[in-house]
N, C-alpha and C positions, 0 to 999 in steps of 0.2 A: 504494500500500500504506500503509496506519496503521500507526505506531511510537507506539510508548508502552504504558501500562499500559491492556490491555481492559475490566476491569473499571470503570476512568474513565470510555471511551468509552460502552460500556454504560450507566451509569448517566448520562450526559451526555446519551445517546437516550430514557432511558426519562423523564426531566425533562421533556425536547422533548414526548414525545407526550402528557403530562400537562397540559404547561399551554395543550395545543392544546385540551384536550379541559374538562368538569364536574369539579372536585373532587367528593369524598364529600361534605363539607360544603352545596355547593350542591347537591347531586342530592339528599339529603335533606328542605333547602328546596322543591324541587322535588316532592319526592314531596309533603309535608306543606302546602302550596298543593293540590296536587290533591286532596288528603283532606277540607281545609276548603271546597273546592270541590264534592264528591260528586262526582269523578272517578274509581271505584273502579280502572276499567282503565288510566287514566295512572298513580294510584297505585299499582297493581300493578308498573306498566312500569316505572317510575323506581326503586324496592324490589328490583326485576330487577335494573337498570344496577350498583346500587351491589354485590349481593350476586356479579354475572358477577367484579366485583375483586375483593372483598372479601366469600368465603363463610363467614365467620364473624362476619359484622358483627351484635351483637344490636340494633343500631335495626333495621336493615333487616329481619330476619326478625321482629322486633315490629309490624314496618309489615305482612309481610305476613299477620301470627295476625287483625291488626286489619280489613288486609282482607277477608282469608275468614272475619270475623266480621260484617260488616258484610253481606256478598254470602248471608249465612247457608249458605256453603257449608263445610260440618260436613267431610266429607274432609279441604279444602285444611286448615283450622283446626287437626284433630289433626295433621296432616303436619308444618305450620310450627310447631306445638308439640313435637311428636318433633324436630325440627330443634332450637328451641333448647334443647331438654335433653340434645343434644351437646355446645353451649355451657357452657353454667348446667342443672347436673345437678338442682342445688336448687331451681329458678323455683319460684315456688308456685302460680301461674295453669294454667302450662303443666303441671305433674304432675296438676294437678285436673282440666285438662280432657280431659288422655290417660288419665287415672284411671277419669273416668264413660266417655269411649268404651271404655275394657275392660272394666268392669263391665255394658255394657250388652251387651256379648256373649259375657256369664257368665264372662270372664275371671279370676275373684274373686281369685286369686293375685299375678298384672301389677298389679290396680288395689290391691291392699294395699302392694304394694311401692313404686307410683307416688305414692298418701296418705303412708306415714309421710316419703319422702323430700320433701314439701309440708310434710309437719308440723315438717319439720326448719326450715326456712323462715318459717313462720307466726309471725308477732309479735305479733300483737292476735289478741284472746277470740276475736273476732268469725270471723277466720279458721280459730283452730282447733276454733269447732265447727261450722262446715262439715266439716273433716276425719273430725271424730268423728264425724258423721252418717251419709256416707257408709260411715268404718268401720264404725258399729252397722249400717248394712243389710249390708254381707257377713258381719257375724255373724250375723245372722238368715236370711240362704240357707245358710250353713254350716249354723247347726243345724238348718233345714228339709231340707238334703241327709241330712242324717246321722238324721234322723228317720224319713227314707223309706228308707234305707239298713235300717234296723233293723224296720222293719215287712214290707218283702221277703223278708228274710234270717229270720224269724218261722218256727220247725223246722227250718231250715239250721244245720247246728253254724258258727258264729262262727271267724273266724280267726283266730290266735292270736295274743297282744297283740306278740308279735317273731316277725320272719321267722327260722328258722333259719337260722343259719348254717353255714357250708362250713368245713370242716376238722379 
C-alpha cells in the first residue's frame, strides 16, 4: 500500500510518463520538419499528437488550418478555423475564412457577424479593406433581396412597419 500524499504520487507518475514520451515542444518541431518536408499526413499526424494533450493549443490547430490549406481541403480548413475561434474569438484569418464559407451559402447574417469580429482584429489598410469588400457585397445581396422582395409584393398591401403587439 502507498502512504503519503496522492496527489504527489500522481503527479510523480504523470512526470514519468512524460519524459518517457515527445514534449509539445519537440512534437511541434516535429510537425514543422514534416511541413518543410511536404509531408502533409505526418504533419497532420504530429498537429494530432500534440492537440490529443493539449486541445487548445493554437500552434497546433494553426498547423492544422495550414494543412487543410495546403491539401486544399476547404471543409477541414473552415472546421480548424471554427476550432480556433473557440480559442481567439478575434483571429482575423480564421473569421474571414468562416466569413466567405457562410456567405457562400447565403448565410449573409453569420458572415457579417464573423467580418466585423475580423474587423475588430484588423490593423493594416490593407486588411480592412478586404473586410469592407466582402461587407459591401452582403450589402449588395441585401439590397438585391429587398429589391425582389418589393417587386413580388407589387399590389400586395405591404406589412406594416411594426408587428403589433400583445396586450
Amino acid at each position: 500500500m502507498i502512504r503519503g500524499r496522492p496527489c504527489a504520487w500522481i503527479a510523480l507518475l504523470l512526470a514519468g510518463f512524460y519524459a518517457c514520451g515527445e514534449t509539445r515542444e519537440q512534437m511541434l518541431a516535429r510537425a514543422q520538419a514534416y511541413r518543410d518536408a511536404g509531408n502533409l499526413e505526418a504533419m497532420r499526424g504530429a498537429y494530432e499528437s500534440i492537440l490529443a494533450h493539449h486541445p487548445y493549443d493554437v500552434e497546433a490547430i494553426a498547423g492544422m488550418i495550414q494543412a487543410a490549406s495546403r491539401a486544399n481541403a476547404t471543409e477541414d480548413y473552415v472546421r480548424w478555423s471554427r476550432e480556433l475561434l473557440r480559442v481567439r474569438p478575434w483571429d482575423l484569418e480564421a473569421n474571414l475564412a468562416v466569413a466567405r464559407w457562410e456567405l457562400d451559402r447565403g448565410r449573409r447574417k453569420e458572415a457579417t457577424a464573423r467580418l466585423m469580429m475580423a474587423l475588430q482584429d484588423a490593423d493594416f489598410a490593407q486588411d480592412k479593406q478586404r473586410i469592407l469588400i466582402l461587407l459591401g457585397k452582403i450589402h449588395q445581396q441585401e439590397i438585391q433581396r429587398l429589391l425582389e422582395i418589393k417587386e413580388t409584393s407589387h399590389g400586395l398591401p405591404l406589412p406594416p412597419d411594426e408587428p403589433a403587439r400583445g396586450g
